[in-house]
C-alpha positions, 0 to 999 in steps of 0.5 A: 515473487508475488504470491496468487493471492495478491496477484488480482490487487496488481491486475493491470501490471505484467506480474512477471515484470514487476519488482518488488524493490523498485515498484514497491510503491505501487505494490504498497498502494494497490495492496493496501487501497484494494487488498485482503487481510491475506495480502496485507499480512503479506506486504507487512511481511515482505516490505518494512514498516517505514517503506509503507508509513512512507509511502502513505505519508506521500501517496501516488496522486490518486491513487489511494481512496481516501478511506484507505488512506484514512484507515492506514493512517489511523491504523499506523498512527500517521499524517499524510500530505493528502489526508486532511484528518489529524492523528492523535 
């Protein structure tokens, strides 16, 4: 279940609807390119760790500003495919 609090980072998907397996991808993109401190404490709880380092490493074309791809990939010590800033 998606709690109130994420549910406006999600706005455009029937929240009845979407699942947290299979539609983890876009729920991990949403929360962490538009989402609170409140909802990112709730995906780091609901989802592993690889699942988002995944997701960042090949995110949905266009779908994640490059500053929030850049400030996760920082904060997770990864690379992405599309993010041209080398992590050390």
């Amino acid at each position: 279940m998606i709690p109130s609090y994420v549910k406006p980072f999600l706005w455009s998907y029937d929240i009845a609807k979407i699942d947290l397996s299979k539609d983890k991808k876009r729920i991990i993109t949403n929360v962490l390119n538009l989402g609170t401190a409140r909802a990112t404490d709730w995906l780091f709880k609901t989802y592993e760790k690889e699942d988002i380092i995944r997701t960042l490493s090949n995110p949905l074309p266009g779908e994640i500003s490059d500053k929030s791809l850049n400030y996760w990939s920082l904060i997770l010590n990864i690379k992405s495919k599309n993010n041209k800033r080398h992590v050390l």
